[in-house]
C-alpha positions as CSV (number, residue, x, y, z in Angstrom):
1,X,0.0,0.0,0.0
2,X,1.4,3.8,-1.4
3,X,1.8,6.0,2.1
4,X,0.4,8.9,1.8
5,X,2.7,11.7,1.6
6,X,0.3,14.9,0.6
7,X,-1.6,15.9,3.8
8,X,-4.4,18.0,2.1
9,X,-7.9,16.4,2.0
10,X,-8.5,14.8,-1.0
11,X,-11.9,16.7,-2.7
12,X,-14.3,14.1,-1.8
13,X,-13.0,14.4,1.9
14,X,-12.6,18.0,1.6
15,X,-16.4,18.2,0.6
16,X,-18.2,15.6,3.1
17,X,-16.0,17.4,5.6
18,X,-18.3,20.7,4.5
19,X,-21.2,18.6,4.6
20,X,-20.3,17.7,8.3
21,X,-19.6,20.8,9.5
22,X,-22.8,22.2,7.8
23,X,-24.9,19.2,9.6
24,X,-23.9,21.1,13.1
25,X,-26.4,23.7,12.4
26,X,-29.1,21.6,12.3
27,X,-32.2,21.6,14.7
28,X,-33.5,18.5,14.0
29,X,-33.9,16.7,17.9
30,X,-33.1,13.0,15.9
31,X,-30.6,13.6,13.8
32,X,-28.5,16.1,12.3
33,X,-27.4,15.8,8.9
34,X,-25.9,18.0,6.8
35,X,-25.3,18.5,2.8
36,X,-23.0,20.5,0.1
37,X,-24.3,21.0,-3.3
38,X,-20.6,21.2,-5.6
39,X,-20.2,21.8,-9.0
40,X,-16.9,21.7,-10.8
41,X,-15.4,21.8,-7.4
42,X,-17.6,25.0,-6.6
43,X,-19.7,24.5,-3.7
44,X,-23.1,26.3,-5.1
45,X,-25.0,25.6,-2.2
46,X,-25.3,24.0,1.7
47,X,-27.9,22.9,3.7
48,X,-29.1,21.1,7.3
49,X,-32.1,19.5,8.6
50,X,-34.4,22.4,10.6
51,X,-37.7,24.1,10.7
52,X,-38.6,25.9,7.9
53,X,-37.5,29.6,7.7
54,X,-39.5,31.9,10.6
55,X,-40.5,28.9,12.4
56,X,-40.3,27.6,15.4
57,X,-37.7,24.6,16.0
58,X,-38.8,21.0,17.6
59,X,-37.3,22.0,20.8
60,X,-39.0,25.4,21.0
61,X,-42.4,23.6,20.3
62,X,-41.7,20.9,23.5
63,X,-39.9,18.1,21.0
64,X,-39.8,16.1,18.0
65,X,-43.8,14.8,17.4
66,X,-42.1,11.9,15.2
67,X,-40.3,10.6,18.5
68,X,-43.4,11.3,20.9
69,X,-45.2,8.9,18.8
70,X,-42.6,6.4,18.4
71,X,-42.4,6.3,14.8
72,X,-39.3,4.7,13.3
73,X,-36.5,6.3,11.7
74,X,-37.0,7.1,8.0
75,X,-40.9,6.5,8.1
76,X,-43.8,8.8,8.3
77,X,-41.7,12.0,7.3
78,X,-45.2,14.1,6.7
79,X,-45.2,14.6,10.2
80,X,-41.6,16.0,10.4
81,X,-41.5,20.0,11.2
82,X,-38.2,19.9,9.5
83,X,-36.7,20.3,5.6
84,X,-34.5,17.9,5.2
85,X,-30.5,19.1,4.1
86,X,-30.6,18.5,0.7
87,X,-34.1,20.0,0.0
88,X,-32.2,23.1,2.2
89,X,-29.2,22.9,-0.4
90,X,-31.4,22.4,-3.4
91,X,-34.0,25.4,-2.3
92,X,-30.7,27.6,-1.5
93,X,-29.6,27.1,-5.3
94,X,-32.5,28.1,-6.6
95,X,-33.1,30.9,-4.4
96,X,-29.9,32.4,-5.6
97,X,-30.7,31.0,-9.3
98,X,-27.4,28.7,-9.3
99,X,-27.9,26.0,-11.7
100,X,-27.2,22.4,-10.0
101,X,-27.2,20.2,-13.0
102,X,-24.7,17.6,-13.0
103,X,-23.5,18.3,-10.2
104,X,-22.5,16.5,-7.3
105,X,-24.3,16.4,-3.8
106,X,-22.4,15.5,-0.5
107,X,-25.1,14.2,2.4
108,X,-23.9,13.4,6.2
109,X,-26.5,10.3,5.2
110,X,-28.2,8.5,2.7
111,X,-30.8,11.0,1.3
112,X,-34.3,9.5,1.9
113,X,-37.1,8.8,-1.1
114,X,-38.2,12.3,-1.0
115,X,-34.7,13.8,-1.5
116,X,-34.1,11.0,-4.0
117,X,-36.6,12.3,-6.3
118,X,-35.8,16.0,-6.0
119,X,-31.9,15.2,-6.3
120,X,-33.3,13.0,-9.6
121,X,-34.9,16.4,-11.0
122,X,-32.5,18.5,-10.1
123,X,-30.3,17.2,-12.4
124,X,-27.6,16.1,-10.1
125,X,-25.2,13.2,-11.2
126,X,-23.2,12.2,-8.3
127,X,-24.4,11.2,-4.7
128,X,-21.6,10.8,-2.3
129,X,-22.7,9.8,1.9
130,X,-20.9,9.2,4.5
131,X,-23.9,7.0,6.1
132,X,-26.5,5.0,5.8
133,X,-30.3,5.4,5.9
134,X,-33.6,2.7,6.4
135,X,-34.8,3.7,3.3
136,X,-35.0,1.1,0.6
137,X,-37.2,2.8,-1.6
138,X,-34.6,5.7,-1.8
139,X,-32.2,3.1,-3.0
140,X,-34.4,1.4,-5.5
141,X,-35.4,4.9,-6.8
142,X,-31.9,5.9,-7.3
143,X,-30.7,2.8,-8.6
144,X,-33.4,3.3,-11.6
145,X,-32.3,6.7,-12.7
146,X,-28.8,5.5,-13.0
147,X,-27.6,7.5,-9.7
148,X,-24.9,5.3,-7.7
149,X,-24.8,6.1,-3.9
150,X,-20.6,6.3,-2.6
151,X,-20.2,5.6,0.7
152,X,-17.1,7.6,1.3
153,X,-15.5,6.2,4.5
154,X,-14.0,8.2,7.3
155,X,-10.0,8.6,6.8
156,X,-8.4,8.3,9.9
């Protein structure tokens, strides 16, 4: 195995690394995820999981309805108060009229069947996660339109 000489990130890194540190401004009470919109190595656009804009956040409101009524992760979304981080970064492009297509998108997790079909129209090309989601659909969806999900893994 080549040692790595160069310590600079490599782009994939130095993205998801965005993503992350854009997933810290979330709200969301379950999970925070986080996701950077890049083209030609560009970033275009970023966005978390939260209320929408002029809202009130889960916590403000006495928590997350979703967890008070025990629903599992990655079903019954209609009743989250939250946008999820790559309809934020998606909205955010096209609120300052950047165009996204082909592009590459960069999600803390495995966007769910919602994003799947807005990241489908939105032209975008590439899908790179750091983790996972329980979302089969999102997969099977995905998988159709020709869009691979990369697990890019942690370097240490």
């Amino acid at each position: 195995m080549e040692k790595k000489t160069d310590k600079r990130l490599s782009w994939d890194e130095y993205f998801m690394e965005m993503a992350e540190l854009t997933a810290q401004r979330s709200t969301c009470l379950r999970r925070h995820v986080g996701a950077v919109i890049v083209k030609d190595k560009h970033i275009i656009a970023t966005g978390y999981n939260g209320a929408p804009r002029g809202l009130q956040h889960c916590d403000e409101r006495g928590g997350c309805l979703r967890q008070k009524l025990e629903i599992p992760s990655g079903q019954r979304q209609e009743l989250c108060r939250a946008l999820h981080a790559e309809q934020n970064a998606i909205i955010q492009a096209a609120t300052l009229g950047q165009s996204i297509e082909g592009g590459s998108i960069y999600v803390t997790h495995q966007p769910c069947v919602v994003c799947a079909k807005m990241i489908i129209n939105a032209g975008i090309t590439r899908i790179v996660i750091r983790e996972g989601y329980p979302d089969e659909l999102s997969r099977e969806i995905l998988d159709e339109a020709g869009l691979n999900i990369e697990m890019l893994e942690r370097q240490d």
